[in-house]
C-alpha positions as CSV (number, residue, x, y, z in Angstrom):
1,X,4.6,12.7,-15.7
2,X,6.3,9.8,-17.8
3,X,7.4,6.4,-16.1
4,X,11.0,7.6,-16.0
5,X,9.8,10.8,-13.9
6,X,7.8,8.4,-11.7
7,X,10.6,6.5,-10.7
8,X,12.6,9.2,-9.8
9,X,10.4,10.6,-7.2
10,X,9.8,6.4,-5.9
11,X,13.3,6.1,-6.0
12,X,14.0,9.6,-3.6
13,X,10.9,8.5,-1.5
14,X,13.1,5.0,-0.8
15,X,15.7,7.3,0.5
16,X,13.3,9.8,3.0
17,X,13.6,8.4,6.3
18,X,10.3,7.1,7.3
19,X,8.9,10.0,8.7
20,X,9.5,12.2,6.3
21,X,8.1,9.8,3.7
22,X,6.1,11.6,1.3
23,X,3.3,9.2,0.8
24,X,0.3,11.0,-1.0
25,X,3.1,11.8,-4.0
26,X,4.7,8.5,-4.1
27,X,1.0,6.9,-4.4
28,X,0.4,9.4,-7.4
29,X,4.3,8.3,-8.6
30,X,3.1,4.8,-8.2
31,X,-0.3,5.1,-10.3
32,X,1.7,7.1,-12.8
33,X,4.4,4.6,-13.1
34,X,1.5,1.6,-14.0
35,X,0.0,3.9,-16.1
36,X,1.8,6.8,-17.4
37,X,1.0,10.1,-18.4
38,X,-2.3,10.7,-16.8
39,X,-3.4,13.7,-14.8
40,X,-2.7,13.6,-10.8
41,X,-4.1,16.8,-10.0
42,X,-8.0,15.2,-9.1
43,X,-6.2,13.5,-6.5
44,X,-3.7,16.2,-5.2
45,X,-7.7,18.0,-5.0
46,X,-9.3,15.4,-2.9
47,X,-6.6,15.4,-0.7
48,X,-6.8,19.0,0.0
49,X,-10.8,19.0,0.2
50,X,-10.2,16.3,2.9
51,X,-7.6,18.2,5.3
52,X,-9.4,21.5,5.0
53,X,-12.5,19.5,5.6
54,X,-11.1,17.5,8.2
55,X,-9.2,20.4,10.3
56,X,-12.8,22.3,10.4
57,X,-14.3,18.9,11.9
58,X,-11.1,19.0,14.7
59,X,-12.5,20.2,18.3
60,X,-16.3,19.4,17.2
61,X,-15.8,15.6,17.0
62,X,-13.6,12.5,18.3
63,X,-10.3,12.4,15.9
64,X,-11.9,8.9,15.1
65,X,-15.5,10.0,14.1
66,X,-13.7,13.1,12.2
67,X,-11.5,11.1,9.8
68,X,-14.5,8.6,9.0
69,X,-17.6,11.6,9.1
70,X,-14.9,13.3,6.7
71,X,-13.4,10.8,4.2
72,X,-16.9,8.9,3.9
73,X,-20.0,11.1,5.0
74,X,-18.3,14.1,3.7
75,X,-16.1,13.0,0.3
76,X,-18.2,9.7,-0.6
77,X,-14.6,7.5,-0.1
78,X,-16.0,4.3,0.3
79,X,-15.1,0.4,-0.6
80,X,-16.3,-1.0,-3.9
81,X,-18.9,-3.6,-2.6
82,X,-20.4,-4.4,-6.4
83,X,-17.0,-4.8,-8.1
84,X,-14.4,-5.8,-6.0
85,X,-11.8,-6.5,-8.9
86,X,-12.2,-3.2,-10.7
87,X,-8.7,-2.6,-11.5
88,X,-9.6,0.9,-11.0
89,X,-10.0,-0.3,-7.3
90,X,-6.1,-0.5,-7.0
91,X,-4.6,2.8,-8.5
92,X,-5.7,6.2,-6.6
93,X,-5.8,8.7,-9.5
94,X,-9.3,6.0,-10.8
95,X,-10.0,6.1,-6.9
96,X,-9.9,9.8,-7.0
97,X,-12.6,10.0,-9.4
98,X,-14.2,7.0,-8.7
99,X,-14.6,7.7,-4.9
100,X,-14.2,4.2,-4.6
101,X,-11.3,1.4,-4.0
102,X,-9.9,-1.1,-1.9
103,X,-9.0,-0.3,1.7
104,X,-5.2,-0.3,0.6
105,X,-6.0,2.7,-1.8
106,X,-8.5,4.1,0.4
107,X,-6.2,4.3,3.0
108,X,-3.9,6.7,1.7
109,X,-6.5,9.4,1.7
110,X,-7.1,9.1,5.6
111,X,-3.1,8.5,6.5
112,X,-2.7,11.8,4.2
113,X,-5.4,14.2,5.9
114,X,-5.0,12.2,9.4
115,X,-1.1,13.7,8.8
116,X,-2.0,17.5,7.8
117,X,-4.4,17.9,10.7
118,X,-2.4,16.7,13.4
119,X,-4.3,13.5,14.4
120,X,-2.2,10.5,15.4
121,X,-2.8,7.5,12.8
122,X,-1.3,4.8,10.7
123,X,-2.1,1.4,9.0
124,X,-2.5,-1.8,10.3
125,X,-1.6,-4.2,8.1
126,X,-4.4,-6.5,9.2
127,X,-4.8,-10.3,7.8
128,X,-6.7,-9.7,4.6
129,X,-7.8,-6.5,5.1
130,X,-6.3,-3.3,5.6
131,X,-7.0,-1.0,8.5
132,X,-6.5,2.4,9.6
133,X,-5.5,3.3,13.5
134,X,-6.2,5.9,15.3
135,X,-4.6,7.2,18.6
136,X,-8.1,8.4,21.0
137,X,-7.9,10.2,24.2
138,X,-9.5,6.7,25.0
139,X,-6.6,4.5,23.5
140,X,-6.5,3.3,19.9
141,X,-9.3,2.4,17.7
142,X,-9.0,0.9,14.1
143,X,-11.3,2.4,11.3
144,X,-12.5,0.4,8.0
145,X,-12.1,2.6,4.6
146,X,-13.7,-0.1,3.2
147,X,-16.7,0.1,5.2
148,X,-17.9,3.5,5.7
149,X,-14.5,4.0,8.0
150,X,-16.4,2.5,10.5
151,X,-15.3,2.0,14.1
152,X,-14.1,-1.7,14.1
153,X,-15.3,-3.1,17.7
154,X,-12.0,-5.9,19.5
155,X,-14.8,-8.7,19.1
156,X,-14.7,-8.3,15.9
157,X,-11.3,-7.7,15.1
158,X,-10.9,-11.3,16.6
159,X,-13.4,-13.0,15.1
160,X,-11.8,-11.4,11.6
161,X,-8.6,-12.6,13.1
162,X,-9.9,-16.1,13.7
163,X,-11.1,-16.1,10.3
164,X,-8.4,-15.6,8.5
165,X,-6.9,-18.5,10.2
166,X,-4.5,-16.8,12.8
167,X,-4.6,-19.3,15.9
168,X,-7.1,-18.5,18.9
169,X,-3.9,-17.1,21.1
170,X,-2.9,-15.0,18.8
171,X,-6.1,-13.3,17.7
172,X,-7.1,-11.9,21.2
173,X,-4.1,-9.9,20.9
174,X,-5.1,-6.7,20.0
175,X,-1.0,-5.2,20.5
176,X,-0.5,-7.5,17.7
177,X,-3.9,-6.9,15.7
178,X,-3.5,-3.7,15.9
179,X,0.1,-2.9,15.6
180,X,0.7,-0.4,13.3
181,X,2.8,0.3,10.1
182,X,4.6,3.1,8.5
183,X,3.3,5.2,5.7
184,X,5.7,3.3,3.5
185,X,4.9,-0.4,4.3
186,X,1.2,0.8,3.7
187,X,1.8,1.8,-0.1
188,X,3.8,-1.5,-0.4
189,X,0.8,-3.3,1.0
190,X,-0.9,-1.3,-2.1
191,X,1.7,-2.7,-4.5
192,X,1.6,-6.2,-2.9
193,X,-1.7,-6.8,-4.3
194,X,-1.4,-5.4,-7.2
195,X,1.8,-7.9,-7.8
196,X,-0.7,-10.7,-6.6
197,X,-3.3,-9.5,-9.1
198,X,-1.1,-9.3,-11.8
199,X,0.7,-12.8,-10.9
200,X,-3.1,-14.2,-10.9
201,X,-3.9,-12.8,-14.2
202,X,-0.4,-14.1,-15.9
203,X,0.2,-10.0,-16.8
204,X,3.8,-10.5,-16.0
205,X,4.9,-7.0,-17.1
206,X,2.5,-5.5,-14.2
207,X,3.5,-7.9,-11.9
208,X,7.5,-6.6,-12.9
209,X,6.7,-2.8,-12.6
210,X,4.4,-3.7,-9.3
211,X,7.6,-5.5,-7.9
212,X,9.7,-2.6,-8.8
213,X,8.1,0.4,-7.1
214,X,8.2,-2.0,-4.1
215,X,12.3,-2.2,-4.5
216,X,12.7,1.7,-5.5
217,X,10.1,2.2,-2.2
218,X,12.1,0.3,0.3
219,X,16.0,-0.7,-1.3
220,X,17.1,-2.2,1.6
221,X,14.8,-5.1,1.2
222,X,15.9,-8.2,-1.2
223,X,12.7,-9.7,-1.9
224,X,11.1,-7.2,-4.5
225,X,13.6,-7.7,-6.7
226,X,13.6,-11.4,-6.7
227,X,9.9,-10.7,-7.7
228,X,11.1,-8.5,-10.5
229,X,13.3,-11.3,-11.6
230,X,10.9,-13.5,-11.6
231,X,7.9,-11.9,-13.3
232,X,11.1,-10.7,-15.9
233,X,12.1,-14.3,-16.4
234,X,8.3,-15.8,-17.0
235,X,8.5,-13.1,-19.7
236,X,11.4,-14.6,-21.0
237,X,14.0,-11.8,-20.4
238,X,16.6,-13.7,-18.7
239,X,19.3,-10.5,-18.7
240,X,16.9,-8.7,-16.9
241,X,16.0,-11.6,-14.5
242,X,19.8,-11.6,-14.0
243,X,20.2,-7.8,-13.2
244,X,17.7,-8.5,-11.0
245,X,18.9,-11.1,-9.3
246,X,22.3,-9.2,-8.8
247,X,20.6,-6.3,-7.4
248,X,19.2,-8.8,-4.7
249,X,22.7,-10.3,-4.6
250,X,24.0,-9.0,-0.5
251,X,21.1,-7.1,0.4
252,X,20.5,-10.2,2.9
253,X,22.6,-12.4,3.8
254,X,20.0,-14.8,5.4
255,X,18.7,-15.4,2.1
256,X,22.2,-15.7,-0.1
257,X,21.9,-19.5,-1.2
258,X,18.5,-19.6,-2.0
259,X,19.1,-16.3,-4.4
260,X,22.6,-17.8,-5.6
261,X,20.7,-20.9,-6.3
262,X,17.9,-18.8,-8.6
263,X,20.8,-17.0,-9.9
264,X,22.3,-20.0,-11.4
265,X,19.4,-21.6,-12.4
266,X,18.2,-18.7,-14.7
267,X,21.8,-18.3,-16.5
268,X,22.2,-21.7,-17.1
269,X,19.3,-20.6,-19.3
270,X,21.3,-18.2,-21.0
271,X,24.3,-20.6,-21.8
C-alpha cells in the first residue's frame, strides 16, 4: 500500500458514518500512510486470532474478564513499561509484532475483537491515559491495555483524575470519567500523540502527515488542518500552509478571525 492508497481508504473512512467506521483498516491506513509500503497482514492476523479467541472465551467468562484474559493473558498485548517512547509504541503494524504499545494503539485491538464478538465497548478518552469501557450485566467497567487490561477500580479512576489535575468535583464523576468515545475519536486520540511527539521532536513533516490523517478521519473538524498549516509553515512551505489554511477557511465559524488572522499572517510571508 503506498501513501496515496492510504489516504484514500482515510479519506472514505471520514465519510462512514460513525458506526460503520471501519477502524482496524484505517489504523493499518494510518501506519501505512507514516510509513509506507510495509506489510499489514501481521496485524489483520492478530486481529483475527483475538475474535476467534475471544468468541470461544464468550459464555465462560464476564465480557470484561474475556477481552483482558484474551488480548493480554492469551495474545501477550501489553503496555511498554521499559521503553515508553519506542516509536514503535505508536504505529500498530510494530505493535502487531511487537505485542507491545501505548494504550492508544493497544486499544484498537480490544475495540476491534470487543466489535466482532458482540460485546458492548468503546474508549474513554481519559486525562492522560487511554481507557477501554465495557458495558457488564453489572454496569460499566473501564479496562487498562496498558496494564494487563486490568479492571480499573472508581477509587482509582479518581485519584488518576485528581492527578492529572481535574478539580475534586469533577473527578468523582464517573459519567464524565467514564464517558465514552467513538471508534473514530479513538484513532485520532492515536494520531494526537503522535502530532505531539512529532511537534516535541521538531520532525515537522510527521507532525504534517499526523495532522492530516486527523483532517481526512474527521473533515468536518477545522483544527487538523490548522495543524497541518502549521507544521507545513515551520517547514517553510508557505503555499502549502496556505492551502491549508483555506481548507480550514468555513469549516467553523466560531473560529473564523483567529484562522483569517493566521491566514494573513503566513502570506504576508509570501509577498
Amino acid at each position: 500500500m503506498t501513501r496515496e492508497e492510504a489516504e484514500a481508504i482515510l479519506t472514505a473512512a471520514g465519510q462512514a458514518e460513525d458506526d460503520a467506521f471501519p477502524l482496524l483498516e484505517a489504523a493499518i491506513a494510518c501506519a501505512i500512510h507514516d510509513q509506507p509500503l510495509r506489510d499489514p497482514e501481521p496485524v489483520r492476523a492478530l486481529a483475527r486470532n483475538a475474535c476467534e479467541r475471544l468468541k470461544e472465551r464468550i459464555g465462560g467468562e464476564g465480557p470484561d474478564e474475556a477481552l483482558s484474559e484474551t488480548l493480554c493473558a492469551d495474545l501477550r498485548l501489553n503496555g511498554d513499561l521499559i521503553h515508553f517512547d519506542h516509536p514503535g509504541n505508536t504505529d500498530i503494524i510494530a505493535v502487531a509484532e511487537r505485542r507491545r504499545g501505548l494504550s492508544a494503539a493497544l486499544a484498537i485491538f480490544y475495540l476491534h475483537a470487543a466489535r466482532e464478538a458482540g460485546i458492548t465497548a468503546a474508549g474513554v478518552d481519559f486525562p492522560g491515559h487511554f481507557m477501554i469501557r465495557v458495558e457488564t450485566p453489572e454496569g460499566p467497567v473501564a479496562l487498562d491495555p496498558f496494564s494487563q487490561g486490568r479492571l480499573i477500580l472508581p477509587s482509582e479512576l479518581t485519584r488518576r483524575a485528581l492527578r492529572a489535575g481535574l478539580m475534586p468535583h469533577v473527578a468523582d464523576r464517573l459519567d464524565i470519567l467514564m464517558a465514552p468515545v467513538t471508534d473514530r475519536q479513538s484513532l485520532i486520540r492515536l494520531q494526537n500523540v503522535l502530532f505531539s511527539r512529532a511537534i516535541r521532536g521538531r520532525d515537522y513533516e510527521a507532525a504534517e502527515r499526523s495532522a492530516l490523517r486527523r483532517a481526512l478521519l474527521d473533515p468536518e473538524d477545522h483544527r487538523p488542518w490548522l495543524d497541518v498549516a502549521s507544521a507545513r509553515e515551520k517547514q517553510g512551505a508557505l503555499a502549502g500552509s496556505l492551502q491549508a489554511l483555506s481548507r480550514a477557511h468555513g469549516l467553523d465559524g466560531v473560529e473564523e478571525a483567529r484562522r483569517f488572522t493566521t491566514f494573513e499572517r503566513v502570506r504576508m510571508q509570501l509577498n
